[in-house]
N, C-alpha and C positions, 0 to 999 in steps of 0.2 A: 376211604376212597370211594366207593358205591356209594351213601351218601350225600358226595359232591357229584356225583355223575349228572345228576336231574338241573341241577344250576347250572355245571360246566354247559351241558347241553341246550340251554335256553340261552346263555350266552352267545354258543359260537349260531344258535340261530338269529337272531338279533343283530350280527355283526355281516352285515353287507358283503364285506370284501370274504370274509370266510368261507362265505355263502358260493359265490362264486368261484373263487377257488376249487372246493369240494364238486360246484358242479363241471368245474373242467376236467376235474378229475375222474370224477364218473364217465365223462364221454371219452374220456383218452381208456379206459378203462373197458369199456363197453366195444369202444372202437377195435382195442387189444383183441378184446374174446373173440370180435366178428372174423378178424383175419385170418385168426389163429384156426378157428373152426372152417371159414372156407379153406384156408390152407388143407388144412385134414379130408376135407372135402375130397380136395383135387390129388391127393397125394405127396403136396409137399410138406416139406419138414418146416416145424416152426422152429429150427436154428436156420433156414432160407430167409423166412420173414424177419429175421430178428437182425440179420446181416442186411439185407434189402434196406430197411428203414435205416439204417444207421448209416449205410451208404450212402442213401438218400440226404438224408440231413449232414452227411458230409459236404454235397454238392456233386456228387456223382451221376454222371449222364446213366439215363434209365435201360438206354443200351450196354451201357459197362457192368451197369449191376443186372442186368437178365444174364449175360452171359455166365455173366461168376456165381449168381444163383438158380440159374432155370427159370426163374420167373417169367412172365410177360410181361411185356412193357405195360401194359393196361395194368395188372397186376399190381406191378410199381409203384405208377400213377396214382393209384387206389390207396396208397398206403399213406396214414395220418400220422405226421412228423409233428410233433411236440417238442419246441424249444430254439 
């Protein structure tokens, strides 16, 4: 398996769409860590943020989810919905 690792790896670089992928991943990824850490910042819990977004990508007005989380609506706004 090691081996194949140095090929697989020249592959999935070579291939465009994989490329892309990975690097949306990395910013949804990056994006994750940023909120999580200003969360911690501010005092909130990253199970707020994790309900926040998922409201959010429900279609939840940003006022329904401050209340049920604490958040700020900027807060909210702030937060990168994936999907």
């Amino acid at each position: 398996m090691v081996e194949l690792a140095p090929e697989k790896f020249y592959q999935f670089n070579q291939d465009e769409r994989m490329r892309a992928l990975d690097d949306a991943h990395q910013r949804f990824l990056h994006d994750l860590a940023t909120d999580i850490e200003e969360a911690h910042l501010r005092g909130k819990s990253v199970r707020d943020i994790e309900i926040a977004r998922n409201m959010k990508c429900e279609g939840f007005d940003a006022g329904i989810i401050s209340r049920m989380t604490g958040l700020s609506t900027i807060e909210i706004e702030r937060l990168v919905v994936n999907g």
